[in-house]
BAMARDREN-343285 format. One record per atom (N, C-alpha, C): residue in one letter; atom name; x, y, z. Coordinates in pm, whole numbers, plus 50000, padded with zeros to 5 digits. Last residue first. Layout:
REM residues N
R   residu   atome    east   north      up
R        A      CA       X       Y       Z
...
***
This chain:
REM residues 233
R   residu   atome    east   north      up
R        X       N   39153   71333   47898
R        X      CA   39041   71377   47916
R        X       C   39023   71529   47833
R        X       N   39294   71129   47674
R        X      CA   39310   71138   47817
R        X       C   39179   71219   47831
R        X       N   39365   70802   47531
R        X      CA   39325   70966   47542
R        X       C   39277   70962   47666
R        X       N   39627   70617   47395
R        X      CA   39595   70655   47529
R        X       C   39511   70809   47526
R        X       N   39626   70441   47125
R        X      CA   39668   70552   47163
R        X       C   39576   70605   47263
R        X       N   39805   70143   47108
R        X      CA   39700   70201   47132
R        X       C   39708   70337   47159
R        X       N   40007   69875   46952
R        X      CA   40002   70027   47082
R        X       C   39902   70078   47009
R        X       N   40177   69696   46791
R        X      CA   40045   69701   46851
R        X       C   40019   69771   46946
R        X       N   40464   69707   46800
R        X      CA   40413   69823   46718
R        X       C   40265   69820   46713
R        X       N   40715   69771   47030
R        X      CA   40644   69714   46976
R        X       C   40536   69774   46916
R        X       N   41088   69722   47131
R        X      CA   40994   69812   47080
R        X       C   40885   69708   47047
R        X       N   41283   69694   47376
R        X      CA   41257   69710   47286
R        X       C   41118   69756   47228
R        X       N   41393   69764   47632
R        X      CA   41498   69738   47564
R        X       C   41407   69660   47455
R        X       N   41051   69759   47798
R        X      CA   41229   69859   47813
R        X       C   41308   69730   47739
R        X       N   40800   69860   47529
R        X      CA   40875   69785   47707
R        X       C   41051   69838   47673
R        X       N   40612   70084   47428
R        X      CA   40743   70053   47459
R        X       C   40736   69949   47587
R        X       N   40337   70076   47333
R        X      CA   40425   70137   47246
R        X       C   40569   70052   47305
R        X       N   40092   70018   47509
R        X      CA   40152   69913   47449
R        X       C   40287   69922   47342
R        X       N   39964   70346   47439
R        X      CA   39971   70188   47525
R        X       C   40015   70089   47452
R        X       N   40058   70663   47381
R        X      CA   40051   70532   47322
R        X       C   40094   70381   47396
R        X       N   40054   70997   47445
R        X      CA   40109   70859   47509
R        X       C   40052   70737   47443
R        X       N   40052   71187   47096
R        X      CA   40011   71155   47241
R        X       C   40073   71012   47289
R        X       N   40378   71289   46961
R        X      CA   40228   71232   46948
R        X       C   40221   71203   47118
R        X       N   40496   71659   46962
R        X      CA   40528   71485   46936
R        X       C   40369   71403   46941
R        X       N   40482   71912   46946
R        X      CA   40503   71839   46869
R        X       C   40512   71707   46841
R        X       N   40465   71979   47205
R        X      CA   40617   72011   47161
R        X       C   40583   71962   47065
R        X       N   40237   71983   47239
R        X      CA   40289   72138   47314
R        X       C   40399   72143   47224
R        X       N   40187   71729   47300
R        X      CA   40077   71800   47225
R        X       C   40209   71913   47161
R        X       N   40313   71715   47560
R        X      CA   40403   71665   47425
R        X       C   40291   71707   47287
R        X       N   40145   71826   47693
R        X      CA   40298   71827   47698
R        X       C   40356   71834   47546
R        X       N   39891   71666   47675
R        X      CA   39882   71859   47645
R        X       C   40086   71876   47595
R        X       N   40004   71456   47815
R        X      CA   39947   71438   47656
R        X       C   39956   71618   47615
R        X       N   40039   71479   48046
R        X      CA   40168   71470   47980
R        X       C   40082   71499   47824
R        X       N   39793   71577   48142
R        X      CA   39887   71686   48135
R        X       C   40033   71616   48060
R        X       N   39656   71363   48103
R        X      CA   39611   71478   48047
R        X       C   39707   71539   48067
R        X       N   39788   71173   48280
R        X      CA   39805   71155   48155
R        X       C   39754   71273   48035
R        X       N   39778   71329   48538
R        X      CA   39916   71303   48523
R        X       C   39902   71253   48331
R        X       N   39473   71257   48530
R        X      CA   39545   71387   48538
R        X       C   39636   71386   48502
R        X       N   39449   70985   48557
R        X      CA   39390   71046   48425
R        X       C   39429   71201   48439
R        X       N   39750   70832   48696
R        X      CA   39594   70879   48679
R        X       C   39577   70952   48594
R        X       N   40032   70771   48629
R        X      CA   39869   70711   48636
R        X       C   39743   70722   48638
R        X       N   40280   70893   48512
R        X      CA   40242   70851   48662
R        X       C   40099   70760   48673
R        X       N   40347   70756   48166
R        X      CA   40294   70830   48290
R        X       C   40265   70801   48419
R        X       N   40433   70567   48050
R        X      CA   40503   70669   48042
R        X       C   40462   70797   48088
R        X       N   40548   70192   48100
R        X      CA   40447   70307   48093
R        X       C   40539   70459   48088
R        X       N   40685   69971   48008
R        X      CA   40706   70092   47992
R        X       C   40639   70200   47969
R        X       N   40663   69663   48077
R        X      CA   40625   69713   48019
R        X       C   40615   69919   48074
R        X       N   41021   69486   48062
R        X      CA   40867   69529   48177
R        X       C   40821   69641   48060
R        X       N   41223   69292   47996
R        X      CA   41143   69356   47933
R        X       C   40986   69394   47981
R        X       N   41369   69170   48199
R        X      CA   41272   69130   48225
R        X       C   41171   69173   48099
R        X       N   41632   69353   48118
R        X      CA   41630   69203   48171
R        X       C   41516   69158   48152
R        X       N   41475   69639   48159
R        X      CA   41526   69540   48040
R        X       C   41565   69389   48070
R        X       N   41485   69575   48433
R        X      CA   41343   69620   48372
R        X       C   41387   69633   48201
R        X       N   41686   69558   48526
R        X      CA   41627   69470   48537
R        X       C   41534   69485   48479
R        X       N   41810   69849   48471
R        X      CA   41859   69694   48434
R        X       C   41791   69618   48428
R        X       N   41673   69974   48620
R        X      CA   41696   69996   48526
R        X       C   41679   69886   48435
R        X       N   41698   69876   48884
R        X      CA   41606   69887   48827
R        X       C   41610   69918   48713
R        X       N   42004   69946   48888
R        X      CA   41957   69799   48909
R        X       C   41827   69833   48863
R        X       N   42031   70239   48929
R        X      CA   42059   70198   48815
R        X       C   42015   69996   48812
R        X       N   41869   70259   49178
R        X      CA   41813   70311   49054
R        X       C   41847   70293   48948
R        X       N   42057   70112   49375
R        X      CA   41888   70065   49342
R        X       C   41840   70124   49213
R        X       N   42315   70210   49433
R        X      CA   42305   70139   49285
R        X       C   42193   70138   49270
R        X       N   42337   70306   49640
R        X      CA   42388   70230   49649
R        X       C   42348   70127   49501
R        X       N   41954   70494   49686
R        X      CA   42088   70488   49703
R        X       C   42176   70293   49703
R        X       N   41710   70423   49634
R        X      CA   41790   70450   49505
R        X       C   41943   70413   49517
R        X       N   41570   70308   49859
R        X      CA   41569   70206   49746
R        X       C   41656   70271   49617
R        X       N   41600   70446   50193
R        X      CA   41608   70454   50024
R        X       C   41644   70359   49936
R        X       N   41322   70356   50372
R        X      CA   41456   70278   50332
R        X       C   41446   70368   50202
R        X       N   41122   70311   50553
R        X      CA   41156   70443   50518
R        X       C   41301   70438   50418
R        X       N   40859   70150   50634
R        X      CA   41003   70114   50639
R        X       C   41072   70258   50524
R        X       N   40615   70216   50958
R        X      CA   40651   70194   50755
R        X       C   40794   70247   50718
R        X       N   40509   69998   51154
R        X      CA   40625   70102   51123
R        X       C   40674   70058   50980
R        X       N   40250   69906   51432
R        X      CA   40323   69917   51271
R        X       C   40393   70021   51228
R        X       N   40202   69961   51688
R        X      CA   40307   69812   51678
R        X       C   40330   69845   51489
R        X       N   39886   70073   51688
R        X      CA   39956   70019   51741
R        X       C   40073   69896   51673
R        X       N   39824   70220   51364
R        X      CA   39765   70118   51413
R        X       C   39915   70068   51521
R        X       N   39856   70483   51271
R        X      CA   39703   70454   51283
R        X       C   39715   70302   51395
R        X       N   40121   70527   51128
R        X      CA   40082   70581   51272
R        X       C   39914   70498   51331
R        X       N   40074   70437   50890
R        X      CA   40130   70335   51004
R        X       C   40086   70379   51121
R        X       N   40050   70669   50749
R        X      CA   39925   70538   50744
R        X       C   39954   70427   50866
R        X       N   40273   70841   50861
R        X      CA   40121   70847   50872
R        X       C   40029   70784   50894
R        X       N   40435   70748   50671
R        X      CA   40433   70725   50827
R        X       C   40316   70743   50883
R        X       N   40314   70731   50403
R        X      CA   40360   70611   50475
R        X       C   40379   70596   50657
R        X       N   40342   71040   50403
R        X      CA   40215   70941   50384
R        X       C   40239   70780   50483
R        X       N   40652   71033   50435
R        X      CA   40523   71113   50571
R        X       C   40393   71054   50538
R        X       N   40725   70908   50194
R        X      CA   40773   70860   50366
R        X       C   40659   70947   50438
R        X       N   40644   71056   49983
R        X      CA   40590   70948   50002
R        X       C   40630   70883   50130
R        X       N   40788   71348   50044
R        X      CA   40611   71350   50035
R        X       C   40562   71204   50040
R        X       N   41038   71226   49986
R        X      CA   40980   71249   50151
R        X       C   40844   71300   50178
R        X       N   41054   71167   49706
R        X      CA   41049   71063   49898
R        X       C   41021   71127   49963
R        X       N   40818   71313   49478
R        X      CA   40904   71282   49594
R        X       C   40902   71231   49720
R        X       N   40898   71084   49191
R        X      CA   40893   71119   49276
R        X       C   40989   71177   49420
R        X       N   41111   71051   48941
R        X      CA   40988   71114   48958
R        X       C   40911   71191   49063
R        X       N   41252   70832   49003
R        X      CA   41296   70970   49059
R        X       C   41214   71070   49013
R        X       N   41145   70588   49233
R        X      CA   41129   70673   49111
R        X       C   41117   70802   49113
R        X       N   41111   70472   49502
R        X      CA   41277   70457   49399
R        X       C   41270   70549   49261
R        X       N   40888   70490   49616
R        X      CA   40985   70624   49658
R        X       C   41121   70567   49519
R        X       N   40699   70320   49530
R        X      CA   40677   70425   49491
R        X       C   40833   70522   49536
R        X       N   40747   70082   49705
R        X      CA   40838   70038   49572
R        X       C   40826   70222   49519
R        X       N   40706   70027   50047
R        X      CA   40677   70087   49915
R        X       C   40749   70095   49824
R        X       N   40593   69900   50373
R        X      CA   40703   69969   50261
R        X       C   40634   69995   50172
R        X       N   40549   69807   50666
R        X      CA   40524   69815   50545
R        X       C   40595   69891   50467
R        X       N   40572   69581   50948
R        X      CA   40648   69666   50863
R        X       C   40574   69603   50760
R        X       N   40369   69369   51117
R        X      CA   40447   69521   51156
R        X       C   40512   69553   51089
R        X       N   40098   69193   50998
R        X      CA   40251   69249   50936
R        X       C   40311   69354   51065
R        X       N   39861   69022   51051
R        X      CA   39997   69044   51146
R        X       C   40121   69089   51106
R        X       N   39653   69135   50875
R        X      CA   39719   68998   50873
R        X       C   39853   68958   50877
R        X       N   39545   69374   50983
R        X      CA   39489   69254   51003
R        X       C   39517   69132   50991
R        X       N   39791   69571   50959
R        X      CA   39689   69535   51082
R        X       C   39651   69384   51045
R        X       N   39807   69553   50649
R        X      CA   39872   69473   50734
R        X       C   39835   69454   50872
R        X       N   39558   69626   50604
R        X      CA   39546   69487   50528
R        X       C   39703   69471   50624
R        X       N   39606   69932   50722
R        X      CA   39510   69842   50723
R        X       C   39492   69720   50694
R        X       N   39825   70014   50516
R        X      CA   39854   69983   50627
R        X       C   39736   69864   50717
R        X       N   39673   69954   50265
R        X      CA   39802   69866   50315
R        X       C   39825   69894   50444
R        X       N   39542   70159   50290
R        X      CA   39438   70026   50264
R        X       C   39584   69882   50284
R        X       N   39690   70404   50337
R        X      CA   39633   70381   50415
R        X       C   39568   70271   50416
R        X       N   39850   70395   50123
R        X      CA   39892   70322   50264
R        X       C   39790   70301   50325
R        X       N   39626   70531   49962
R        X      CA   39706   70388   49909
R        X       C   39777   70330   50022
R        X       N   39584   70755   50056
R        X      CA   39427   70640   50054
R        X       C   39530   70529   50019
R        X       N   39824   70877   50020
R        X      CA   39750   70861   50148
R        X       C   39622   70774   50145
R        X       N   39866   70940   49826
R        X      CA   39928   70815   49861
R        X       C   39871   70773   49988
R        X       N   39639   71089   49719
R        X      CA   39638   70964   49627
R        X       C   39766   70858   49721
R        X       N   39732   71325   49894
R        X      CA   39589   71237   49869
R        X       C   39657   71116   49840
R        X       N   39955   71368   49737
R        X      CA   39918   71350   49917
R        X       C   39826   71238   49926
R        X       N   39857   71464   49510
R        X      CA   39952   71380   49535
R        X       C   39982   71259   49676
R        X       N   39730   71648   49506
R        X      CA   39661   71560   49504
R        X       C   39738   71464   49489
R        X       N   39930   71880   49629
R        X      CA   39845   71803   49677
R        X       C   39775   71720   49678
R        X       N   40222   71750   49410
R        X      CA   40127   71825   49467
R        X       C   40049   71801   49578
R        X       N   40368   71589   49253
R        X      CA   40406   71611   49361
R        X       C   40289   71724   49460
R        X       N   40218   71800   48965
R        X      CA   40256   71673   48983
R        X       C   40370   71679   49116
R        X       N   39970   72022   49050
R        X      CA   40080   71953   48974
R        X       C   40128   71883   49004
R        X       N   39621   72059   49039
R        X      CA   39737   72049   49089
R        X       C   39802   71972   49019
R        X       N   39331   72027   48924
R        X      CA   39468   72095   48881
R        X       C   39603   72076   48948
R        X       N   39197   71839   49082
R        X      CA   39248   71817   48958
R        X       C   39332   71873   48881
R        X       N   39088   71845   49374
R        X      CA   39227   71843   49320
R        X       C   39316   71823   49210
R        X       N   38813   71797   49332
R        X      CA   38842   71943   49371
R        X       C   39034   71947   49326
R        X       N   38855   71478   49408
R        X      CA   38754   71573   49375
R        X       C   38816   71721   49434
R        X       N   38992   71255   49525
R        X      CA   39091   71373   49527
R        X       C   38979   71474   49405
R        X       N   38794   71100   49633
R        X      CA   38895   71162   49734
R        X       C   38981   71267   49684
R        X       N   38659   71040   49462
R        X      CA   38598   71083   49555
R        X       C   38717   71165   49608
R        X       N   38852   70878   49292
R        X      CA   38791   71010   49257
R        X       C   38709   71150   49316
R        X       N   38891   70682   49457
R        X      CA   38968   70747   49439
R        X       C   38942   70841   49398
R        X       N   38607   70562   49407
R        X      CA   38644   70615   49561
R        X       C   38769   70733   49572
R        X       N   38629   70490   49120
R        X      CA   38498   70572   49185
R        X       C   38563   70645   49353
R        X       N   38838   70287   49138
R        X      CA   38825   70412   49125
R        X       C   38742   70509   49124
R        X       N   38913   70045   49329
R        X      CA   38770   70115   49331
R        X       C   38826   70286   49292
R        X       N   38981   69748   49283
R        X      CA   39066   69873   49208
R        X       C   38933   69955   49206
R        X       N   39131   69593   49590
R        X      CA   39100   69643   49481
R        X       C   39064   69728   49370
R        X       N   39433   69399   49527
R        X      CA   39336   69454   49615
R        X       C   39239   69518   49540
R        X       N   39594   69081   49518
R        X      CA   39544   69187   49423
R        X       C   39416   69240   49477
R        X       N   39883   69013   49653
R        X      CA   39755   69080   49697
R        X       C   39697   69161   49590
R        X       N   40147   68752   49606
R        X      CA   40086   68885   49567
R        X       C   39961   68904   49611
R        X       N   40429   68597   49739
R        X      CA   40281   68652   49746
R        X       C   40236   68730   49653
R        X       N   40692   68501   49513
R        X      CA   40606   68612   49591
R        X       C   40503   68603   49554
R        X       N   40853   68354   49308
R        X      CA   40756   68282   49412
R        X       C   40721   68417   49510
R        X       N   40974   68523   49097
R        X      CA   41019   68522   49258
R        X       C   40964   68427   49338
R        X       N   40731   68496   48939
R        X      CA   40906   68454   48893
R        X       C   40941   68403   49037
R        X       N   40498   68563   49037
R        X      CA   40564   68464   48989
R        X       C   40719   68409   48988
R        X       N   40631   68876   49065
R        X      CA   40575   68822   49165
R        X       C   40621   68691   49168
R        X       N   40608   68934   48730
R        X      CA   40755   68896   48824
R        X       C   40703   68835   48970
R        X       N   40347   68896   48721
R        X      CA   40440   68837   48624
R        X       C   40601   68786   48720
R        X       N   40250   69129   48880
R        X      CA   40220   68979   48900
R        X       C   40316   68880   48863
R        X       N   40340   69327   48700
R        X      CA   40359   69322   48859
R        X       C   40369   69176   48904
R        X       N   40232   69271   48453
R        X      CA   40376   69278   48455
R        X       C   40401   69287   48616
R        X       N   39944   69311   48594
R        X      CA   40010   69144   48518
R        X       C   40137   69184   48478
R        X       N   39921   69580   48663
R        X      CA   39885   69465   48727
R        X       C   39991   69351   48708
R        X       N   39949   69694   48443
R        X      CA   40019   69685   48496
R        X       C   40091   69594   48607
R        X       N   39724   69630   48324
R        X      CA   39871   69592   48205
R        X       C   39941   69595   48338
R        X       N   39513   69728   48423
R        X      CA   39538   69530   48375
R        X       C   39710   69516   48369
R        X       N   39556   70019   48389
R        X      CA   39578   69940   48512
R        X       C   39579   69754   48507
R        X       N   39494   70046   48124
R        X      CA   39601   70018   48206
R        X       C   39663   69961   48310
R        X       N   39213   69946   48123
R        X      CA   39322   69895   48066
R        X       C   39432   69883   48094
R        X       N   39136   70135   48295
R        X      CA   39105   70005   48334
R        X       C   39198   69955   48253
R        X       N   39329   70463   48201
R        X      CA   39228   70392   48231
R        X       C   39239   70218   48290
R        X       N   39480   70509   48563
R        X      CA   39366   70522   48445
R        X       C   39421   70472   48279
R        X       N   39540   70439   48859
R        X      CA   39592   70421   48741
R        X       C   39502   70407   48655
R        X       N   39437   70472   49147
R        X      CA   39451   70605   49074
R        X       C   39497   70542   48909
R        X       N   39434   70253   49282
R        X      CA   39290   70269   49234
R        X       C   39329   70408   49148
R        X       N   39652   70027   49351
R        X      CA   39668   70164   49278
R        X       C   39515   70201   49219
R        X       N   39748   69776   49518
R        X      CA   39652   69864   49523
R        X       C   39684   70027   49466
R        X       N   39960   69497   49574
R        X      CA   39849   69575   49473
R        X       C   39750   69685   49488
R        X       N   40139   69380   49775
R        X      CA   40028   69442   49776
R        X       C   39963   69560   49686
R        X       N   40380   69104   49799
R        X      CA   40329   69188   49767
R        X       C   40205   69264   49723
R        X       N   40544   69021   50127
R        X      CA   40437   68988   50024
R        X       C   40397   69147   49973
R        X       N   40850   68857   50204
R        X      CA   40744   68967   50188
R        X       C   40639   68940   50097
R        X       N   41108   68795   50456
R        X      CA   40988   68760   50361
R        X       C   40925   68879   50320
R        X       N   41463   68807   50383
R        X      CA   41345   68904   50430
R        X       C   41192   68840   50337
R        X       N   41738   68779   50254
R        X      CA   41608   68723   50347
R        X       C   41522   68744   50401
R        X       N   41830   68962   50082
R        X      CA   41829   68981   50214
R        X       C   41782   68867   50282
R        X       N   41703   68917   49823
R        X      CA   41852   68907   49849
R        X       C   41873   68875   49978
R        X       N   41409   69040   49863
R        X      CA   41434   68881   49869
R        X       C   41586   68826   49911
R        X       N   41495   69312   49845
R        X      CA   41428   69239   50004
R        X       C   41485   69125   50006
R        X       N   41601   69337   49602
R        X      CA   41718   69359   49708
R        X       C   41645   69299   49876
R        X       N   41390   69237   49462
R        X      CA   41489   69154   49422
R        X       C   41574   69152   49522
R        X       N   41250   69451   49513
R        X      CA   41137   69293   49541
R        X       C   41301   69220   49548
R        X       N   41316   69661   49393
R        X      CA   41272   69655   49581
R        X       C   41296   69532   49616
R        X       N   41349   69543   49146
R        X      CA   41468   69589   49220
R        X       C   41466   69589   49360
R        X       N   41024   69598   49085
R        X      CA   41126   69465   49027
R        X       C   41255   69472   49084
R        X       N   40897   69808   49152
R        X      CA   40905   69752   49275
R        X       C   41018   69642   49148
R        X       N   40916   69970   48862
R        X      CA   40977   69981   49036
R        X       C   40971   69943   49132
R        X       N   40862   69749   48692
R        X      CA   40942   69878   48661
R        X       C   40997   69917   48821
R        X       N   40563   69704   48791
R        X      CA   40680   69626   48781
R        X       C   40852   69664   48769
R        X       N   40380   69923   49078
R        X      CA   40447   69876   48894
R        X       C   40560   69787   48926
R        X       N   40342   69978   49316
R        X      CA   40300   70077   49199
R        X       C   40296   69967   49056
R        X       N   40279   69780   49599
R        X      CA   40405   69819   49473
R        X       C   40314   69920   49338
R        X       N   40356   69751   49908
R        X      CA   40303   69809   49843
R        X       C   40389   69858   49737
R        X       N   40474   69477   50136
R        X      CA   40507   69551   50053
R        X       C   40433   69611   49952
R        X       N   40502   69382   50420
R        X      CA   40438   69421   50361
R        X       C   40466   69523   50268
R        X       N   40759   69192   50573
R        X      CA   40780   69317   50525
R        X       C   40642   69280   50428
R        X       N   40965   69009   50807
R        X      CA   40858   68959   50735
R        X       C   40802   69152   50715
R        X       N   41130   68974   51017
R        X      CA   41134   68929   50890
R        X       C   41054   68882   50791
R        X       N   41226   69249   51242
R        X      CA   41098   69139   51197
R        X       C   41149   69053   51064
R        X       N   41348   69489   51282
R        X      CA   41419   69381   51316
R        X       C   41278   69250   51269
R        X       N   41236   69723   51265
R        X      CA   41173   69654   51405
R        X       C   41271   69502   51389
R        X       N   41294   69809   51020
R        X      CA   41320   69906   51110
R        X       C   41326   69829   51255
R        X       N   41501   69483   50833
R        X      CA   41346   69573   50875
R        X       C   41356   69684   50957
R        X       N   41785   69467   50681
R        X      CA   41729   69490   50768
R        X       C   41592   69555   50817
R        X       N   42017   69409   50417
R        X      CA   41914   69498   50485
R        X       C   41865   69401   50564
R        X       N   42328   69346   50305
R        X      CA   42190   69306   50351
R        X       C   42142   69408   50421
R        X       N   42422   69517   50051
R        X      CA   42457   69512   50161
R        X       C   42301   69452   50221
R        X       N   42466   69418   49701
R        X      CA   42397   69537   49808
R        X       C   42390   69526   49935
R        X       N   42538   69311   49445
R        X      CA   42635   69343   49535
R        X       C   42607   69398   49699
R        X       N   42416   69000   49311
R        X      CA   42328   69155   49392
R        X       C   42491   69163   49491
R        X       N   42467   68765   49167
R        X      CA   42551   68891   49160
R        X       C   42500   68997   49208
R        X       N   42273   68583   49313
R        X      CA   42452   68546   49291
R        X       C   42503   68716   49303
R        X       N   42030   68521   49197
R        X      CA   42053   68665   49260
R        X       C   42195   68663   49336
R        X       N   41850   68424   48916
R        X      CA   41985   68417   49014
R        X       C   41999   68566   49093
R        X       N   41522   68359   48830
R        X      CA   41640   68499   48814
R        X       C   41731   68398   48955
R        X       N   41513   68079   48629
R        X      CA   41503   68118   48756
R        X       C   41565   68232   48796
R        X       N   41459   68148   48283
R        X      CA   41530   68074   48383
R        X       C   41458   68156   48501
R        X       N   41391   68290   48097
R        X      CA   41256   68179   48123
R        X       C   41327   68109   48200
R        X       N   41380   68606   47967
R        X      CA   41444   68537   48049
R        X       C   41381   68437   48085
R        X       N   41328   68796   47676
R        X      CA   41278   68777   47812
R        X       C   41330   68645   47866
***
């Protein structure tokens, strides 16, 4: 792990630009793993930003710590804001009650991004952002354009805000995250987050033979052997 100042000398990536031309970008991040590349190609740019914590779907409490503080961690590095919002999973549960089967990109998918802009779009209302974003669309896990219509959506709500629709893969972003997330040795979760997405990978690999998801098993570009084994429901 790296204890210099990251250099950002060698970002080949064409400066960006806010939608509204502003210089200053509210940024909602899932994880270290995928906002660590967002955060690196904004900053490249000149573009202020601060970053905004709010994943009430990442189960359990444990996890969600871990993720938190590899989020934070780099935050640090960068000198970036960070917003640690907060983590009311009782509410989240509220909201996607009845949507527990659905599959992954699904409807309770919707949901879950839709209460998550929606507390970012809101926290930028109030502390004069007009552009918000998201670190969630660079993972090819997901899909962008189920996470751009949430995002537009949450913006729609409040005169003057416009959520920044930017692909973060194209032009190298997905292999740079990569990279950097060994560079940084980020910690290597291996599910989407909530206690659904971890019940159904665990049944998965149940399915094929392998062992259930195990916390603390992998950061990227090496291994560690104090891991916990993650049960799901």
């Amino acid at each position: 792990m790296h204890n210099h100042p990251l250099s950002l000398n060698h970002y080949q990536r064409p400066t960006l630009a806010t939608p509204d031309g502003t210089n200053k970008v509210l940024l909602h991040s899932c994880c270290a793993p995928c906002a660590g590349e967002v955060m690196e190609a904004i900053k490249a740019s000149g573009i202020e930003q601060t970053v905004f914590f709010y994943n009430p779907n990442i189960h359990p409490s444990e996890e969600y710590e871990l993720r938190k503080e590899e989020n934070k961690r780099f935050c640090d590095k960068l000198a970036l804001p960070f917003i640690d919002a907060d983590y009311d999973a009782d509410n989240w549960f509220a909201r996607t009650k009845g949507l527990e089967n659905e599959p992954e990109r699904g409807r309770r998918c919707t949901v879950c991004f839709d209460m998550r802009f929606e507390r970012t779009a809101l926290y930028a209302f109030e502390h004069g952002f007009s552009v918000i974003s998201s670190t969630l669309g660079i993972s090819r896990w997901k899909d962008m354009n189920q996470i751009n219509d949430c995002g537009v959506r949450a913006a729609s709500h409040y005169q003057g805000l416009v959520y920044w629709t930017y692909n973060w893969r194209k032009r190298g972003g997905s292999q740079r995250m990569i990279e950097l997330a060994r560079e940084e040795a980020f910690y290597q979760q291996e599910y989407c987050g909530c206690v659904y997405s971890l019940r159904d990978t665990n049944r998965h690999r149940l399915a094929c033979g392998r062992q259930r998801i195990r916390r603390l098993a992998n950061f990227y570009g090496q291994k560690r052997d104090e891991d916990i084994i993650v049960r799901s429901l």
